[in-house]
SERO-571107 format. One record per residue: residue number from 1; residue in three letters; x, y, z of N, C-alpha, C in turn. Coordinates in steps of 0.001 Angstrom, whole numbers, always signed. Each point is the difference from the previous one (the first is absolute). Example, Ala and Ser with C-alpha at 12.3 -4.5 7.8 and 13.67 -1.06 7.14 Angstrom:
// SERO-571107
PT  1  ALA  +13190  -5690  +7800  -890  +1190  +0  +900  +1200  +0
PT  2  SER  -350  +1050  -720  +820  +1190  +60  -770  +1090  +730
//
This chain:
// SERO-571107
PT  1  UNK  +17219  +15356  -97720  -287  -1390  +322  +1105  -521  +910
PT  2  UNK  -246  -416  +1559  +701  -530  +370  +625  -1273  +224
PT  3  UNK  +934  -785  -94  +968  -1391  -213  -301  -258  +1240
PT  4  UNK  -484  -1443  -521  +407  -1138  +1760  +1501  -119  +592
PT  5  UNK  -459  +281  +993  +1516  +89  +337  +896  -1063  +489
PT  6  UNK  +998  -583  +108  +1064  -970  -137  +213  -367  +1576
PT  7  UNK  -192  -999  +161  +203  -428  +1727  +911  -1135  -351
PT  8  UNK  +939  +671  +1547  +1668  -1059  -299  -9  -22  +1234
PT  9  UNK  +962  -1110  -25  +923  -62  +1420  +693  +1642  -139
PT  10  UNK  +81  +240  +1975  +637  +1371  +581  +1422  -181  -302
PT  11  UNK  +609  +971  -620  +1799  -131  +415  +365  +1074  +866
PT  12  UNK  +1330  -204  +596  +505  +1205  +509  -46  +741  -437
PT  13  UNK  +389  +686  -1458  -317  +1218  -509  -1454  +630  -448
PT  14  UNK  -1053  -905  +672  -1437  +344  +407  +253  +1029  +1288
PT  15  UNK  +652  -351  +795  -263  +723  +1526  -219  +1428  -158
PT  16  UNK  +862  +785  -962  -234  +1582  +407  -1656  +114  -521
PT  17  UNK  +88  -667  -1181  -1601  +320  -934  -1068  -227  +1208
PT  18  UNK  +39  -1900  +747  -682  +219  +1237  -126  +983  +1188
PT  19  UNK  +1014  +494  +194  +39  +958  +1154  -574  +1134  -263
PT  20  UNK  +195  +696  -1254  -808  +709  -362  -1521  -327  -72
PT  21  UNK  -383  -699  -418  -1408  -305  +115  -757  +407  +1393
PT  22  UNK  +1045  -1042  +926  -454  -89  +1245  +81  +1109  +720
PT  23  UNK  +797  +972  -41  +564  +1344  +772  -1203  +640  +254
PT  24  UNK  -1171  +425  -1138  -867  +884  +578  -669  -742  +928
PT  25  UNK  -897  -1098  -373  -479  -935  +822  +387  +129  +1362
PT  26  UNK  +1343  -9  +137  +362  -193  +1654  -262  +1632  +384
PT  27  UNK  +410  +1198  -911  -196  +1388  +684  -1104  +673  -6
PT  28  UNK  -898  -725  -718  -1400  +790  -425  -1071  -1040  +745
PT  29  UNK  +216  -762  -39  -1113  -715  +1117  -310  -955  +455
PT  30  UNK  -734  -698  +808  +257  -862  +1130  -667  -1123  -931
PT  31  UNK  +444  -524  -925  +20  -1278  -1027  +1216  -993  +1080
PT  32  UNK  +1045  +269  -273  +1056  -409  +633  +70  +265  +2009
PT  33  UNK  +277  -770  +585  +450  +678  +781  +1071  +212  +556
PT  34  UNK  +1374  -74  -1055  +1209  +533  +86  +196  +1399  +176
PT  35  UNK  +657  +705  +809  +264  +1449  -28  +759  +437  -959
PT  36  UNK  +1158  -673  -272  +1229  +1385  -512  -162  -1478  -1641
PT  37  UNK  -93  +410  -1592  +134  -621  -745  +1436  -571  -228
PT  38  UNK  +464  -1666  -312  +1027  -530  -181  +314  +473  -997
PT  39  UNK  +1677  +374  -267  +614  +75  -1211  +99  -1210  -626
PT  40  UNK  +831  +859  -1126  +394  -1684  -1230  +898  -489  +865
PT  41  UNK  +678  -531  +667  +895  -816  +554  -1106  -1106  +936
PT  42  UNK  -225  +866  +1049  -1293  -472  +554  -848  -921  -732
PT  43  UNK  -824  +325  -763  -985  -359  -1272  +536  -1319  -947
PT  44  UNK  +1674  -111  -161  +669  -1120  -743  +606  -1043  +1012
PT  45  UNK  +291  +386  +1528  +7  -561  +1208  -1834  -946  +199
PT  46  UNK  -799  +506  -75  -1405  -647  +372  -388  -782  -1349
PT  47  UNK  +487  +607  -1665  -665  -982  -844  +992  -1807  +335
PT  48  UNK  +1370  +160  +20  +1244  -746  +82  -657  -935  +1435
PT  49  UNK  -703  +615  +449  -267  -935  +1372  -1470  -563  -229
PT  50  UNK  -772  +791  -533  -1824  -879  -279  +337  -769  -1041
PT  51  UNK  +1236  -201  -1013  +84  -992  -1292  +756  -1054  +848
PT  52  UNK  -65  +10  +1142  +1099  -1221  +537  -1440  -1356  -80
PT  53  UNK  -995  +426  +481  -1305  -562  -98  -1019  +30  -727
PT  54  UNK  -542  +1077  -292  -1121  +778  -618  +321  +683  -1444
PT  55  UNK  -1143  -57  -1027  +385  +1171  -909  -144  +1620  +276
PT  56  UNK  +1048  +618  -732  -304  +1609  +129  +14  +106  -1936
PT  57  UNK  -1613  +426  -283  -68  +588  -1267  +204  +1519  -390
PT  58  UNK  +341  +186  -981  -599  +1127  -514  -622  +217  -1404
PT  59  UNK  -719  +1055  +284  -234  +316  -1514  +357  +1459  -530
PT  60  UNK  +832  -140  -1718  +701  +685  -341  -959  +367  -1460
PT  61  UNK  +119  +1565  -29  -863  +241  -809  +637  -94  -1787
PT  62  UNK  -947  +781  -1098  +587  -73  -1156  +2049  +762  -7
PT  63  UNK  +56  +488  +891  +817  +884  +131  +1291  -552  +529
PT  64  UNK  -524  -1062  +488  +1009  -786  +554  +312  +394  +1990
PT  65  UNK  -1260  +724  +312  +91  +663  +1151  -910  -595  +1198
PT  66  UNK  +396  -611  +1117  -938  -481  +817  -829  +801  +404
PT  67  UNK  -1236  -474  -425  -1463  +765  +588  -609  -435  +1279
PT  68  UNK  +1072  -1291  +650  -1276  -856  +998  +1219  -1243  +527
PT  69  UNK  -661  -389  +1260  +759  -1026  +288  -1496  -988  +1052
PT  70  UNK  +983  -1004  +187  -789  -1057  +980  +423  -898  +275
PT  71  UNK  -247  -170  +1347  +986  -1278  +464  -897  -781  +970
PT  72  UNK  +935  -1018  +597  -773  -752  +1436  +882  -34  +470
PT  73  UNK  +95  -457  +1545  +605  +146  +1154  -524  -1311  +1047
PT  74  UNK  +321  +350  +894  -181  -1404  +1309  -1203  +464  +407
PT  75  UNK  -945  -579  +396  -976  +544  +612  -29  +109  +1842
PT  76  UNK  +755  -1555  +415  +201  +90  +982  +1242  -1028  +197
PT  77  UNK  +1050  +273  +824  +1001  -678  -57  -236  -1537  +1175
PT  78  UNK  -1118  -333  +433  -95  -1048  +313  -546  -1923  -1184
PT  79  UNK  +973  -677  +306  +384  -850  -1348  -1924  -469  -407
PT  80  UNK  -650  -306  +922  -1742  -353  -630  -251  +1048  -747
PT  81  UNK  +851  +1409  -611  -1148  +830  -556  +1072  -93  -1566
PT  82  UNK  +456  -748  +182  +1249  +315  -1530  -702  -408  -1012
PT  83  UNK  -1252  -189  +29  -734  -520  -1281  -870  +1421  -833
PT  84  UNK  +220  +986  +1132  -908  +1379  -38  +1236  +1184  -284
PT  85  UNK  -220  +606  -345  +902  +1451  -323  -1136  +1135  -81
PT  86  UNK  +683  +1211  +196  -420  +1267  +96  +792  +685  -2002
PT  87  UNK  -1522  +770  -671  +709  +401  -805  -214  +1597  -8
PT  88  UNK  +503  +895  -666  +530  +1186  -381  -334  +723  -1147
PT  89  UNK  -373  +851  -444  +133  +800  -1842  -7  +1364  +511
PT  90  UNK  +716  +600  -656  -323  +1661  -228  +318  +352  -1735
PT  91  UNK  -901  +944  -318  +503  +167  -1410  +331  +1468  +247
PT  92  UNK  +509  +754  -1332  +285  +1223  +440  -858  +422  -529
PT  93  UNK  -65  +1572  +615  -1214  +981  +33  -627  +160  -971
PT  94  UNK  +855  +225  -1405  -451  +103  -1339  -690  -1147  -672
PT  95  UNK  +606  -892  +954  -576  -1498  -1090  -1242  -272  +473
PT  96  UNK  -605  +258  +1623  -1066  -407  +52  -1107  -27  -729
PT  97  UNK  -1131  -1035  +366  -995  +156  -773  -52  -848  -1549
PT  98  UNK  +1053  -355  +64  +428  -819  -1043  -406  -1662  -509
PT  99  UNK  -2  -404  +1250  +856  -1724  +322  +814  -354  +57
PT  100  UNK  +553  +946  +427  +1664  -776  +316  +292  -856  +1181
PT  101  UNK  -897  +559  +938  -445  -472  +1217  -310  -1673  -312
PT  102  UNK  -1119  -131  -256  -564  -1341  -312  +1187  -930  -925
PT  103  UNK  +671  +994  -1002  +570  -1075  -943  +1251  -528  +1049
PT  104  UNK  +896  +902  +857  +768  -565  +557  -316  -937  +1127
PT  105  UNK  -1294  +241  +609  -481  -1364  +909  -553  -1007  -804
PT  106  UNK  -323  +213  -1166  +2  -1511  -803  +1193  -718  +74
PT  107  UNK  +1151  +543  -835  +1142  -98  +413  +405  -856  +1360
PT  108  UNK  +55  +934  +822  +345  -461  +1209  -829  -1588  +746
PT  109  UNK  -1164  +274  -333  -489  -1182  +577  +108  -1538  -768
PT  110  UNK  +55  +450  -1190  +122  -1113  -1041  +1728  -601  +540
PT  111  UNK  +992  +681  +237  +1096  -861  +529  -281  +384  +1247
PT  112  UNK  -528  +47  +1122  -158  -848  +1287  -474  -467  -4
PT  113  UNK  -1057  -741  -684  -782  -1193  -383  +1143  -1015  -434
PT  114  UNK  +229  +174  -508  +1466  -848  -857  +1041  -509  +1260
PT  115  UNK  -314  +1144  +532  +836  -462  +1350  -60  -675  +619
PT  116  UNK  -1266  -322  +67  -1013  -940  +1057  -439  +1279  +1490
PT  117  UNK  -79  +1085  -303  -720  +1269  +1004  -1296  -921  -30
PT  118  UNK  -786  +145  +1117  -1484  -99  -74  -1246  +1225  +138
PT  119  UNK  +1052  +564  +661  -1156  +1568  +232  +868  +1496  +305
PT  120  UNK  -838  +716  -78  +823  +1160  -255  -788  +1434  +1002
PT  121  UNK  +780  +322  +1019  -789  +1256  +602  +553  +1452  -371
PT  122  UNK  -1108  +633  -497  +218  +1547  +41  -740  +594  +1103
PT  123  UNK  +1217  +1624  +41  +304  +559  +1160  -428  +1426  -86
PT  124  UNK  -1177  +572  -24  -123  +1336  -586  -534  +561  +966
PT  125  UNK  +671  +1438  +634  -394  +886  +649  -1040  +1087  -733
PT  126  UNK  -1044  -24  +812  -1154  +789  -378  +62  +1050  +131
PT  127  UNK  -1030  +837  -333  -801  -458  -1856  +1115  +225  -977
PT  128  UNK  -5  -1013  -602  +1035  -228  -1123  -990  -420  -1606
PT  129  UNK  -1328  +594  -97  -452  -455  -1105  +109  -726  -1081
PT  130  UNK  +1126  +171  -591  +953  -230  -1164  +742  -1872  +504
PT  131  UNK  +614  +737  +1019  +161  -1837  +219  -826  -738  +689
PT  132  UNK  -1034  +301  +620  -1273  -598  +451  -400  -901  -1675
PT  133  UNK  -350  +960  -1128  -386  -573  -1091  +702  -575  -374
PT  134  UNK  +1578  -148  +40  +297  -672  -856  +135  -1325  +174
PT  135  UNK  +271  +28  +1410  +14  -1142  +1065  -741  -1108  -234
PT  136  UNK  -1195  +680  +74  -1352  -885  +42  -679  -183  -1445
PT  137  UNK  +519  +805  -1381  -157  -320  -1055  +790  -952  -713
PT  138  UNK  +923  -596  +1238  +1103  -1189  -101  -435  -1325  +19
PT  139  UNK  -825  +194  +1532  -595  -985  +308  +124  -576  +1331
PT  140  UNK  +1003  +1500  +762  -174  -264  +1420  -1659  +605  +893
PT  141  UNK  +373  -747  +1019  -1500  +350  +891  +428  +632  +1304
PT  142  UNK  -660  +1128  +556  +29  -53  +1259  -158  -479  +788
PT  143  UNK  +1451  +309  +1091  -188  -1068  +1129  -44  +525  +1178
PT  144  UNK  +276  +1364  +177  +7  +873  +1803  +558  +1395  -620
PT  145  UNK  +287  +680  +1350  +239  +1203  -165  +393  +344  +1409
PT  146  UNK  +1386  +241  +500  +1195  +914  +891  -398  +1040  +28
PT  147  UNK  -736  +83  +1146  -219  +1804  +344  +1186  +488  +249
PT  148  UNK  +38  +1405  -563  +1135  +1074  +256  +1106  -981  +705
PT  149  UNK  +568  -891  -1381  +955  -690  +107  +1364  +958  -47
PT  150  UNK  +144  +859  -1068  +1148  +959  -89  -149  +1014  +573
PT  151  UNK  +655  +763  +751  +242  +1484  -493  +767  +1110  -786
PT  152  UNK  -33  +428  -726  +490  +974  -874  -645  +1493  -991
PT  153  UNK  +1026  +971  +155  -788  +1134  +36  -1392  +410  +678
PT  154  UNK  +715  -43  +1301  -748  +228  +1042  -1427  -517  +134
PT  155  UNK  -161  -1171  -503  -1568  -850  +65  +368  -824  +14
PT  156  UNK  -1011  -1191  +926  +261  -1435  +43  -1109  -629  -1826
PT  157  UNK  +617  -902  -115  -725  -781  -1763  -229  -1258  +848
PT  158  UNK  -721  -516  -1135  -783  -1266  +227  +433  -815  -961
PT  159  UNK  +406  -1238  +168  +424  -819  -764  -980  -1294  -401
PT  160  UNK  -118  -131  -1203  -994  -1086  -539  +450  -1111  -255
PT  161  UNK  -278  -994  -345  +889  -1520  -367  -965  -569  -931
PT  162  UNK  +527  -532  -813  -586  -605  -1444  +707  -1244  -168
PT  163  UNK  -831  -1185  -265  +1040  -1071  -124  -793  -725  -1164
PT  164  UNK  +1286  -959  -1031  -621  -512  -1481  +604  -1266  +368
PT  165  UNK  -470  -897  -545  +18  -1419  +243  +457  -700  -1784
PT  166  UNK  +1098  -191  +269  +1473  +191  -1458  -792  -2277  -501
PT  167  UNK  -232  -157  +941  +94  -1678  -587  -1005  -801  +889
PT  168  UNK  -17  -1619  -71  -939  +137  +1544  +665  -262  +906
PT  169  UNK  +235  -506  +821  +376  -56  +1655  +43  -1522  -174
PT  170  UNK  +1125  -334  -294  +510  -1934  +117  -137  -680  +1701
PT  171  UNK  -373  -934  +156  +233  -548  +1717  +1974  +57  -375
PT  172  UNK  +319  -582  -590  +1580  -2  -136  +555  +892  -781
PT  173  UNK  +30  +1322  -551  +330  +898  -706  +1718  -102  -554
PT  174  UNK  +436  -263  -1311  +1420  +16  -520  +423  +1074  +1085
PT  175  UNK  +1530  +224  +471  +673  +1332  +271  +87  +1365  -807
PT  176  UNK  -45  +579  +101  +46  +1312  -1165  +1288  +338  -418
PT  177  UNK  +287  +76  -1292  +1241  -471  -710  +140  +2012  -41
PT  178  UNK  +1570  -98  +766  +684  +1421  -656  -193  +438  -1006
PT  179  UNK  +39  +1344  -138  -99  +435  -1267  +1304  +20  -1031
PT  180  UNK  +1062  -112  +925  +1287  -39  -1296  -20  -1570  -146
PT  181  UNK  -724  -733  +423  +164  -1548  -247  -1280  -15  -1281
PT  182  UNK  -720  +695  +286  -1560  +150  -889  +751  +217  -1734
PT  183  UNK  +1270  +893  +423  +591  +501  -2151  +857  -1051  -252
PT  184  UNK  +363  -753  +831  +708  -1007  -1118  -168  -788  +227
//
C-alpha cells in the first residue's frame, strides 16, 4: 500500500535529490531541452533564485526521499505578463504513475493563486503523453504548437503550449505578492 506523499517547500539540500531526478530527463530525451544535466550546485543556484518570486515544491516520499518536484517561473519578462507564469513538474522514474504529479500542481497552484498569479502556461515538447495528460487533467487547454521548435539528438521536436486560467482576469488586478513575502 502506497503513502501520500508529503509536499514542502524545496531546500537546498533538495538540489542533489532534484538533479538526480532531472539528469536522465536531460540525457535520455528531448523532454527538456537542456543538453548537459545541472549539478547540485547548479540545481540549489536555480531553486535560491525561482524562491526569490515563485514557489519550488517538492514531494518527499514515506522515506523521507524526494520523489518529485514543481515549480513556476516567469513566463515572460515583459511587466503586462507578471500576472502569468510558466510552471514545471518532473517526478522520478519510479514514482510515476502515482500522483505525484497532480498532487504537487495542486500544491503549486493553490499558492500562486494566493499570490494573486492569474494563469499559468505549460511547455511540453512532443509527444510527451504523460504530461499532455496530466496537463490537461489539471485543467489546462490547448493553445498552439512550435514546429520543430528544438533541436536535439539529431531531430527537430515540436513544442505544445497549454495554458490554465488560476483566477479571473480583474480590469485592475492586485500586484502578485513574492513568494518569501507570501510565508510570513
Amino acid at each position: 500500500m502506497s503513502t501520500k506523499p508529503n509536499i514542502r517547500v524545496a531546500t537546498q539540500a533538495d538540489a542533489a535529490p532534484i538533479a538526480a531526478i532531472y539528469a536522465p530527463i536531460v540525457e535520455t530525451t528531448a523532454i527538456s531541452f537542456e543538453i548537459e544535466p545541472p549539478g547540485e550546485a547548479d540545481m540549489a543556484r536555480r531553486i535560491l533564485a525561482v524562491q526569490q518570486t515563485w514557489p519550488w515544491l517538492v514531494s518527499v516520499g514515506a522515506g523521507n526521499e524526494v520523489t518529485g518536484y514543481a515549480y513556476a517561473t516567469s513566463f515572460r519578462a515583459r511587466a503586462a505578463y507578471r500576472w502569468c507564469c510558466e510552471s514545471t513538474a518532473y517526478v522520478a522514474e519510479t514514482e510515476r504513475g502515482q500522483g505525484i504529479g497532480r498532487r504537487l500542481y495542486d500544491a503549486l497552484f493553490a499558492i500562486l493563486r494566493r499570490q494573486g498569479f492569474l494563469s499559468v502556461i505549460g511547455v511540453i515538447t512532443l509527444p510527451n503523453d504523460a504530461s499532455v495528460g496530466l496537463h490537461e487533467a489539471m485543467g489546462f487547454e490547448p493553445v498552439g504548437v512550435y514546429r520543430k521548435a528544438g533541436y536535439k539528438f539529431g531531430a527537430w521536436h515540436d513544442v505544445g503550449w497549454w495554458t490554465l486560467e488560476l483566477g479571473p482576469a480583474d480590469i485592475e488586478p492586485s500586484e502578485p505578492v513574492a513568494f518569501p513575502d507570501l510565508q510570513s
